[in-house]
Backbone as JSON Lines, residues from 0, in Angstrom:
{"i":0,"aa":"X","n":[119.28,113.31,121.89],"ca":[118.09,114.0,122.3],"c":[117.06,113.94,121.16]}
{"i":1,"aa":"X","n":[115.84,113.71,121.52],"ca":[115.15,113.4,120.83],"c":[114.09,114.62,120.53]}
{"i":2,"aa":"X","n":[113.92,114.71,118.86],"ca":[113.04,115.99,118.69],"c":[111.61,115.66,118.9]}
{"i":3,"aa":"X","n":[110.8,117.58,118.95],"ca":[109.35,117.25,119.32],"c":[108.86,116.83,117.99]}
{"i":4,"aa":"X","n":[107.98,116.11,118.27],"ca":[106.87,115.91,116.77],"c":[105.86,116.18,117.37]}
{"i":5,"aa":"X","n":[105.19,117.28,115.82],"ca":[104.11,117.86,115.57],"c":[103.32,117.09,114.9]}
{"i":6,"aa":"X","n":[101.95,116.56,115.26],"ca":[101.08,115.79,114.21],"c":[100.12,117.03,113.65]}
{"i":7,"aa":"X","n":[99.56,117.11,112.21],"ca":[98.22,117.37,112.23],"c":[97.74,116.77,111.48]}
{"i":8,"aa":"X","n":[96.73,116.47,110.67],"ca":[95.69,116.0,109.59],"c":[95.38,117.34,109.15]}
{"i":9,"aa":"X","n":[94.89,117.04,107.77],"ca":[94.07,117.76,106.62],"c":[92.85,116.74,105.72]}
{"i":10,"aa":"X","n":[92.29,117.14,105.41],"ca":[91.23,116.84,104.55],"c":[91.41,116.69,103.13]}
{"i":11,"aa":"X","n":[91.14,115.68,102.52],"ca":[91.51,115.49,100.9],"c":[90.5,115.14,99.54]}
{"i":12,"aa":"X","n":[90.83,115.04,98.67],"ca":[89.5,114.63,97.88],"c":[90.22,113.7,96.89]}
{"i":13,"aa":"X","n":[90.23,111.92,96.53],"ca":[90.68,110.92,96.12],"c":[90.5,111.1,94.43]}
{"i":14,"aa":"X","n":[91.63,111.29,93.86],"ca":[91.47,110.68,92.64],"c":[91.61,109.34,92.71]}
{"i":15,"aa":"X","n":[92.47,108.73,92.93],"ca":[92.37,107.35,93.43],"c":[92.19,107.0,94.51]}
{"i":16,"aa":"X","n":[91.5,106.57,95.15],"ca":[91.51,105.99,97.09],"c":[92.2,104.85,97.65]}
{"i":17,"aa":"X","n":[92.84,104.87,98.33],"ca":[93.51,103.84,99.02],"c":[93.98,104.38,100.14]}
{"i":18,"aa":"X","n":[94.81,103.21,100.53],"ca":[96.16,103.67,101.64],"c":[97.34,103.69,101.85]}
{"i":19,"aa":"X","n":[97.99,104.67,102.07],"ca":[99.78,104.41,102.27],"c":[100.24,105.31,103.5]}
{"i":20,"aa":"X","n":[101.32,105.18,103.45],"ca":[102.2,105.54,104.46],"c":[103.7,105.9,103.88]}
{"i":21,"aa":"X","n":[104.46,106.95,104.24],"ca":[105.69,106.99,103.96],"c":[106.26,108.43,104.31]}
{"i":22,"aa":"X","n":[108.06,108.34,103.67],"ca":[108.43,109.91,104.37],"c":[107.85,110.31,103.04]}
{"i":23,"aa":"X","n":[107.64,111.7,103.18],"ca":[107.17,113.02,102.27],"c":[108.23,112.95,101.17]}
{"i":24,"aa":"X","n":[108.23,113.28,100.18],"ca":[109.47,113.8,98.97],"c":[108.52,114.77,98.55]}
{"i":25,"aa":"X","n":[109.03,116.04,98.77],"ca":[108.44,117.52,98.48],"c":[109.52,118.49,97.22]}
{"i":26,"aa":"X","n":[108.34,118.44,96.47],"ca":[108.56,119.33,95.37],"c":[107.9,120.46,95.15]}
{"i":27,"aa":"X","n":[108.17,121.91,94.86],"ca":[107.21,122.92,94.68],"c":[107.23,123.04,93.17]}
{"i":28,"aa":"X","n":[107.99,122.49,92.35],"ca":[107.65,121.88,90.71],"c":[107.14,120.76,90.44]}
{"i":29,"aa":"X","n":[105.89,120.63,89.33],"ca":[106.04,119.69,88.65],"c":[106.8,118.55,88.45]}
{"i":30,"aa":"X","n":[106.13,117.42,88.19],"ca":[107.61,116.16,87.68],"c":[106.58,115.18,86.76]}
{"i":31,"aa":"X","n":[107.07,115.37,85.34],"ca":[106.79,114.37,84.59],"c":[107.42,113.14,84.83]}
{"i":32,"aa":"X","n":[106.68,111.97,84.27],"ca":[106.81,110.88,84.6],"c":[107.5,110.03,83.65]}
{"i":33,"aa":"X","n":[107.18,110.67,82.35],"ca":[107.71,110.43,81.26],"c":[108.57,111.52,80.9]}
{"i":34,"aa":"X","n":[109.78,110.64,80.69],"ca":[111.15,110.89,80.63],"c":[112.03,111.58,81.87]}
{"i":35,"aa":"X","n":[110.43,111.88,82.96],"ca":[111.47,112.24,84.38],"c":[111.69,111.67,85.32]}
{"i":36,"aa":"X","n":[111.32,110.11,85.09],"ca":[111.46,108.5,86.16],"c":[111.42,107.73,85.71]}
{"i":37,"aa":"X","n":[112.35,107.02,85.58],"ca":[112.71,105.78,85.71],"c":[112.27,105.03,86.3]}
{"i":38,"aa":"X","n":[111.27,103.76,85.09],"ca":[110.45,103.42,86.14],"c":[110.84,101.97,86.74]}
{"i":39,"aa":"X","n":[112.37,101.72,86.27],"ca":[112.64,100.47,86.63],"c":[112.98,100.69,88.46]}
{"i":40,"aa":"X","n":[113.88,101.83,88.47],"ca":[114.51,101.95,89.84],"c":[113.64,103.52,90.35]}
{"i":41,"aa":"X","n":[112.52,104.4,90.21],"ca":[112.24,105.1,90.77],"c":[112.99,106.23,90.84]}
{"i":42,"aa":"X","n":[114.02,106.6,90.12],"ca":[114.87,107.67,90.24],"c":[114.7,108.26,89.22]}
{"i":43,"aa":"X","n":[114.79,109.66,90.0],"ca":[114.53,111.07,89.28],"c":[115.05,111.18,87.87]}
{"i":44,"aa":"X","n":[115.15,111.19,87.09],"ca":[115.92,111.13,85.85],"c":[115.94,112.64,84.97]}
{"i":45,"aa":"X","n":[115.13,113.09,85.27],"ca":[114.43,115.03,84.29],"c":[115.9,115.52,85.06]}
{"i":46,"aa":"X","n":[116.92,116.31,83.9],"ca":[117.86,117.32,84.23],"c":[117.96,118.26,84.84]}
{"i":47,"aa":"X","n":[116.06,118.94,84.28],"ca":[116.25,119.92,84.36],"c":[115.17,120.16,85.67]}
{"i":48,"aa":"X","n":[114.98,119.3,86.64],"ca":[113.95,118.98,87.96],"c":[114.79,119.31,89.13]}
{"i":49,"aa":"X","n":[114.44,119.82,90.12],"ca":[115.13,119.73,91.29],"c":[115.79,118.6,92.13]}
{"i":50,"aa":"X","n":[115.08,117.72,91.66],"ca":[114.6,116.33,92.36],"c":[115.58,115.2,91.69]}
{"i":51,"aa":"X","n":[116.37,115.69,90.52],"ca":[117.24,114.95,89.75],"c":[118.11,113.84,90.76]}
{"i":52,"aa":"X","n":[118.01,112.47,90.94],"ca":[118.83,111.69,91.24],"c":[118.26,111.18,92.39]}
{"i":53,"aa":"X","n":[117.36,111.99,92.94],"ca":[116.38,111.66,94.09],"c":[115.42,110.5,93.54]}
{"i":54,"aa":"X","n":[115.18,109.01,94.96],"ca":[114.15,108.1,94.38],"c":[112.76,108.22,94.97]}
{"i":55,"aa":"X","n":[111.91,108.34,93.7],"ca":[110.28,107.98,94.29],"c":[110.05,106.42,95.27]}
{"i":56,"aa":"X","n":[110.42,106.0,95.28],"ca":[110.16,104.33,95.51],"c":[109.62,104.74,97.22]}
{"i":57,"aa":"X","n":[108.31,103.9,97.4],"ca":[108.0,104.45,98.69],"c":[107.84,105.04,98.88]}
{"i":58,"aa":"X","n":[107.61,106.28,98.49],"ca":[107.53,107.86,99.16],"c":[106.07,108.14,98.89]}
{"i":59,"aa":"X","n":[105.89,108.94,99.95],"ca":[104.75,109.91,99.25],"c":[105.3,111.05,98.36]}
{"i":60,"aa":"X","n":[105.15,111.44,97.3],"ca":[105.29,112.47,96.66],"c":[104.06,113.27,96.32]}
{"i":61,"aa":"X","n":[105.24,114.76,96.67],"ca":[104.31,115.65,96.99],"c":[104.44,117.09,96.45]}
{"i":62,"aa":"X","n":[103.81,117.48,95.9],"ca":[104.14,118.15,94.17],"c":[102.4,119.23,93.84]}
{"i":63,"aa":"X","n":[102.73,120.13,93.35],"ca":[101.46,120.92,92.98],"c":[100.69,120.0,92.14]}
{"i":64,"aa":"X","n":[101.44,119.44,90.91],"ca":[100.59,118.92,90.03],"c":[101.43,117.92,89.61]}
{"i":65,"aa":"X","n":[101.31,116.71,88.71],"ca":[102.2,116.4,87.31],"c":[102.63,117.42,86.13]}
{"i":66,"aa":"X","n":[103.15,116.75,85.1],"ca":[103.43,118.05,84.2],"c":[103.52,116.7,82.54]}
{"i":67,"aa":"X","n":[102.45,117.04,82.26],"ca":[102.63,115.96,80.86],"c":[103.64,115.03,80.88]}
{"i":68,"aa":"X","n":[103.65,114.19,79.95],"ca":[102.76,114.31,78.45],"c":[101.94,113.05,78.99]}
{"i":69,"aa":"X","n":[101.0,112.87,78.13],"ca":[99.97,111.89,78.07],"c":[100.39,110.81,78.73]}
{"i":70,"aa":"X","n":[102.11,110.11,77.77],"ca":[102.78,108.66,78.08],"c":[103.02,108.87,79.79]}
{"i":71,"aa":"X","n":[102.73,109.78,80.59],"ca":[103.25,109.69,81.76],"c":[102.41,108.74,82.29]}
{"i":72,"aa":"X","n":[100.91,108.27,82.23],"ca":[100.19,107.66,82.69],"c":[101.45,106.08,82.13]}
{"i":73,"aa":"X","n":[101.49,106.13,81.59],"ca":[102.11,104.55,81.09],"c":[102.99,104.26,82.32]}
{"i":74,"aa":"X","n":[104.14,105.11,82.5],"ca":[105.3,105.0,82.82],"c":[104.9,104.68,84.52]}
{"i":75,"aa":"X","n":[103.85,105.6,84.71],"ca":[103.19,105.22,86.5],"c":[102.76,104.04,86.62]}
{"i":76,"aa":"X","n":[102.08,103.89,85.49],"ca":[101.4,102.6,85.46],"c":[102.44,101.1,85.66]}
{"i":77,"aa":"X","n":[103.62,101.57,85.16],"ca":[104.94,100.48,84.9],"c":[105.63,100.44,86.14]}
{"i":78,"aa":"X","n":[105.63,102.01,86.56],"ca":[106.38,102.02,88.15],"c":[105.69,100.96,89.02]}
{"i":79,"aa":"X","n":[104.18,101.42,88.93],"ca":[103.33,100.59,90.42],"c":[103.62,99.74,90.18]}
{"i":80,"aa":"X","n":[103.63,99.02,88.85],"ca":[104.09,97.24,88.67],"c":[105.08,96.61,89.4]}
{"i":81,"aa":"X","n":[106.12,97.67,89.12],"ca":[107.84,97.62,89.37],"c":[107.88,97.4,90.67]}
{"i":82,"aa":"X","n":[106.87,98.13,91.8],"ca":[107.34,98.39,92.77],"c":[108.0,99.2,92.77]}
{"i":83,"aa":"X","n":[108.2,100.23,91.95],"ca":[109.65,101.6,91.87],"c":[108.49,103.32,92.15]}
{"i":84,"aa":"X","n":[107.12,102.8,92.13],"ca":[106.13,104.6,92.34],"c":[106.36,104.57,93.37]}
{"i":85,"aa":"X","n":[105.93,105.95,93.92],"ca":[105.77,106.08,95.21],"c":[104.53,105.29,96.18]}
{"i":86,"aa":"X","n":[104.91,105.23,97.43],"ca":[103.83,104.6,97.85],"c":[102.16,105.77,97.67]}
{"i":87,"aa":"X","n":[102.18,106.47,97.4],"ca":[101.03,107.71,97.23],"c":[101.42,108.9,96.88]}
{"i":88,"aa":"X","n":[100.6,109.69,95.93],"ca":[100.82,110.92,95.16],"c":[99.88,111.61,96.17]}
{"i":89,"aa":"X","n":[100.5,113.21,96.58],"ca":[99.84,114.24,97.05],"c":[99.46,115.33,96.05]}
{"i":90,"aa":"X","n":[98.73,116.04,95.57],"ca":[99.21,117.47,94.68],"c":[98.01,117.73,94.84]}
{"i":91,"aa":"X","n":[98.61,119.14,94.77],"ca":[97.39,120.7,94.97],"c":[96.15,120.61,93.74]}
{"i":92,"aa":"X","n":[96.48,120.3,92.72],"ca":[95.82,120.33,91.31],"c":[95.02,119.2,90.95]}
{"i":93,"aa":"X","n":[94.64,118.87,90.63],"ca":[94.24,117.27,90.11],"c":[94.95,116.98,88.69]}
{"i":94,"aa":"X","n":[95.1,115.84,88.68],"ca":[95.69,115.67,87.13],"c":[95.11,114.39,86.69]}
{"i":95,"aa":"X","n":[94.23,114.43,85.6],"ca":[93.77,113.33,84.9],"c":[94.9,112.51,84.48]}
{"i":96,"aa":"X","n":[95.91,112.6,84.07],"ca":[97.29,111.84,83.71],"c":[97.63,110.78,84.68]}
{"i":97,"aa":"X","n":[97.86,111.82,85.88],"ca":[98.53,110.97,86.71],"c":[97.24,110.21,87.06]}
{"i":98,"aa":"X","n":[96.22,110.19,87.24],"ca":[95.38,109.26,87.74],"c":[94.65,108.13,86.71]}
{"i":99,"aa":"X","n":[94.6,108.59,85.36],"ca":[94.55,107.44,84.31],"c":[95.93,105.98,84.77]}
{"i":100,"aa":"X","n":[97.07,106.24,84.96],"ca":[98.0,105.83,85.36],"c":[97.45,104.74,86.51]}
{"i":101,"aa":"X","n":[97.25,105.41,87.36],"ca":[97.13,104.55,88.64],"c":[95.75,103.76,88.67]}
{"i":102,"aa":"X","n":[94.7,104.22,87.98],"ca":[93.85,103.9,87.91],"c":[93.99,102.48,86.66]}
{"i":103,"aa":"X","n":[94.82,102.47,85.96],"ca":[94.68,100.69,85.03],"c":[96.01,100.14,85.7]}
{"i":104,"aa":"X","n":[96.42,100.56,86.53],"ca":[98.25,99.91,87.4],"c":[96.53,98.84,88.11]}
{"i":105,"aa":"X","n":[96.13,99.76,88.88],"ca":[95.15,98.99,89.76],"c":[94.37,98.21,89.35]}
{"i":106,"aa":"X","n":[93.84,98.32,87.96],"ca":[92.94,97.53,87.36],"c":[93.61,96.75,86.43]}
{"i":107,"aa":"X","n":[94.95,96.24,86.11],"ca":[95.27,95.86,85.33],"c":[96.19,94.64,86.44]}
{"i":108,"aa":"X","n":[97.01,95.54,87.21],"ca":[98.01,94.42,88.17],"c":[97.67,94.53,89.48]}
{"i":109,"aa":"X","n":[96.51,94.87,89.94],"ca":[95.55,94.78,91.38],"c":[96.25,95.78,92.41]}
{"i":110,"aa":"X","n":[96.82,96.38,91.86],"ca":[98.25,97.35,92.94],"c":[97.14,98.51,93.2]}
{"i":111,"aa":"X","n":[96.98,99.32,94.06],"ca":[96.42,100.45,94.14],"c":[97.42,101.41,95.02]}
{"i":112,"aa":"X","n":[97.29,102.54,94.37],"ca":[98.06,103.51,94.9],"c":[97.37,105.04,94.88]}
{"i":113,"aa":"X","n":[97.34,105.33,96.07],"ca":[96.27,106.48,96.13],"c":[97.23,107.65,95.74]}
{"i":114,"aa":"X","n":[95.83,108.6,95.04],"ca":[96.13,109.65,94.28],"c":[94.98,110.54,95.14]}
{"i":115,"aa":"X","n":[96.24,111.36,95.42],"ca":[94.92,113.06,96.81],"c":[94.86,114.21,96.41]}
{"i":116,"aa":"X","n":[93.94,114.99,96.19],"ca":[94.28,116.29,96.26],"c":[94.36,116.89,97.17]}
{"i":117,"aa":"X","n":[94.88,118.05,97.63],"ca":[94.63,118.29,98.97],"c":[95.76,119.99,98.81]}
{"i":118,"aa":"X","n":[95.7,120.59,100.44],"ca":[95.9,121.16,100.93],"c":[97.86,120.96,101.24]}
{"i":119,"aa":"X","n":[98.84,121.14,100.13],"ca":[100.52,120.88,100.38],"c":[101.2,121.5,101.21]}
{"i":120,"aa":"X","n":[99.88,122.52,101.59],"ca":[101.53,123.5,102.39],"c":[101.76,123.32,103.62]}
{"i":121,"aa":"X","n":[102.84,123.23,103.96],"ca":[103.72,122.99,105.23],"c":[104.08,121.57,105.24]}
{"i":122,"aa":"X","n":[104.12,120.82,104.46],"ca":[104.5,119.44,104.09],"c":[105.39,119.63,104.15]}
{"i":123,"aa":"X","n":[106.68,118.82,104.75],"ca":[108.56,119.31,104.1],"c":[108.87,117.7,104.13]}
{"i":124,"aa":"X","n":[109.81,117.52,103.43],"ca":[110.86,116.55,102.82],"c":[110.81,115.89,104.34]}
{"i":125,"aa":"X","n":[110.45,114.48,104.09],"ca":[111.11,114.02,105.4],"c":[109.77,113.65,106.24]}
{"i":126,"aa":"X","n":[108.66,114.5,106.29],"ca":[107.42,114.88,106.96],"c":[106.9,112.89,107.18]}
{"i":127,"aa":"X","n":[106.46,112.7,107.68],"ca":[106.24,110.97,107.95],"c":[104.72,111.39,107.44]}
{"i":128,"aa":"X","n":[103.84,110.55,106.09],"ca":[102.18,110.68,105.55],"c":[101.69,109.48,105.88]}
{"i":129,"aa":"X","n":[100.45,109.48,106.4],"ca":[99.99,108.4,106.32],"c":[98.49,109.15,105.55]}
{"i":130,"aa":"X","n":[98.57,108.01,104.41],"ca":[97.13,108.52,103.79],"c":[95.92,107.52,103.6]}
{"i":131,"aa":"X","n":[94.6,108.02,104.72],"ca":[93.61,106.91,104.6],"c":[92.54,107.92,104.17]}
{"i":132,"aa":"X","n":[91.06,106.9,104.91],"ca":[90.1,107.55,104.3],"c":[88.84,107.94,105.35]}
{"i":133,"aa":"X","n":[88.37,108.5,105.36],"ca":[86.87,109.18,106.7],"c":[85.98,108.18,106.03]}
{"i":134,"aa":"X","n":[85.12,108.31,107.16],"ca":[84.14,108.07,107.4],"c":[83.04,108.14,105.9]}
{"i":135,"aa":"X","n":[83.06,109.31,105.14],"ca":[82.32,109.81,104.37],"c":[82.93,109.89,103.35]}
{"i":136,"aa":"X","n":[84.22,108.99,103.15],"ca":[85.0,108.64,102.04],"c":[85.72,109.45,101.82]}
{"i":137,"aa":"X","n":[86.3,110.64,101.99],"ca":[87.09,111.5,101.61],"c":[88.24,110.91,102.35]}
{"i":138,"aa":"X","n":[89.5,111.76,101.64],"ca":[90.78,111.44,102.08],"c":[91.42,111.91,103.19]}
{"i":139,"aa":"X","n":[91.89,111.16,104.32],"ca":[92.33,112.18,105.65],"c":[93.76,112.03,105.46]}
{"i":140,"aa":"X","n":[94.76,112.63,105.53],"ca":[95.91,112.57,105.52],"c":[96.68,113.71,106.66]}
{"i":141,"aa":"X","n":[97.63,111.91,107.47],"ca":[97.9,112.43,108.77],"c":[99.54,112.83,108.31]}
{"i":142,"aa":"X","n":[99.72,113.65,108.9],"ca":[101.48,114.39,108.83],"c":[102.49,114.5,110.29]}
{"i":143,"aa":"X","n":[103.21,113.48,109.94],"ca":[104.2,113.58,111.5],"c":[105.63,114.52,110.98]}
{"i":144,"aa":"X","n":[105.69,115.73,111.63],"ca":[106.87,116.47,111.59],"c":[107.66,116.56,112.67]}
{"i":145,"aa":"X","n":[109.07,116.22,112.67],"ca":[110.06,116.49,113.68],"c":[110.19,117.61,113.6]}
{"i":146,"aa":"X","n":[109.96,118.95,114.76],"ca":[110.46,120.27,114.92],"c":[111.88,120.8,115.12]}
């Protein structure tokens, strides 16, 4: 038997702009990038994270903010290369870090990977994102939930 799905959209504002698609990986902590992923294989690596052992690769991740240090921009920057980031970052906060990161991945190895701020709540693990862009350039991001 097959469950209902709920769609809605929200409205976003692009630190980086692009497009992706993927399931949700929902965090209500922080996740440094440096020393908390591995950016060969995308896996969680921080002990002390919820998310420990869990892989970014593909995902949207979806998180209030980043959480230092500076080198995290490197390590994103190494993931998008890898193919091991997520396919798109969601978070409530903006973070210059994480978007220095994505912003020379893109300008350095042509990869772009959008970075949103936006509206997290009711996102859950699993949630299917697709993240594009309006008309007027802002970020629309659509959410498919199985009920």
């Amino acid at each position: 038997m097959t469950q209902p799905v709920e769609a809605f959209e929200r409205a976003g504002i692009f630190q980086l702009a692009g497009e992706a698609e993927g399931r949700a990986l929902v965090f209500s902590q922080p996740l440094s990038f440096w020393g908390g992923i591995d950016a060969e294989t995308g896996d969680i690596t921080d002990h002390s994270h919820p998310g420990l052992g869990q892989n970014v690769a593909g995902k949207i991740l979806v998180m209030p903010s980043g959480r230092g240090s500076s080198s995290s921009s490197s390590v994103l920057a190494e993931a998008i290369r890898k193919g091991t980031a997520p396919a798109g970052i969601l978070l409530e906060r903006p973070d210059p870090i994480l978007a220095v990161g994505a912003i020379v991945a893109e300008f350095l190895y042509g990869i772009r990977m959008p970075l949103v701020v936006c509206d997290i709540s009711g996102i859950v693990a699993g949630d299917r994102i697709v993240i594009g862009a309006g008309a007027d350039g802002r970020a629309i991001i659509g959410i498919k939930t199985e009920s």
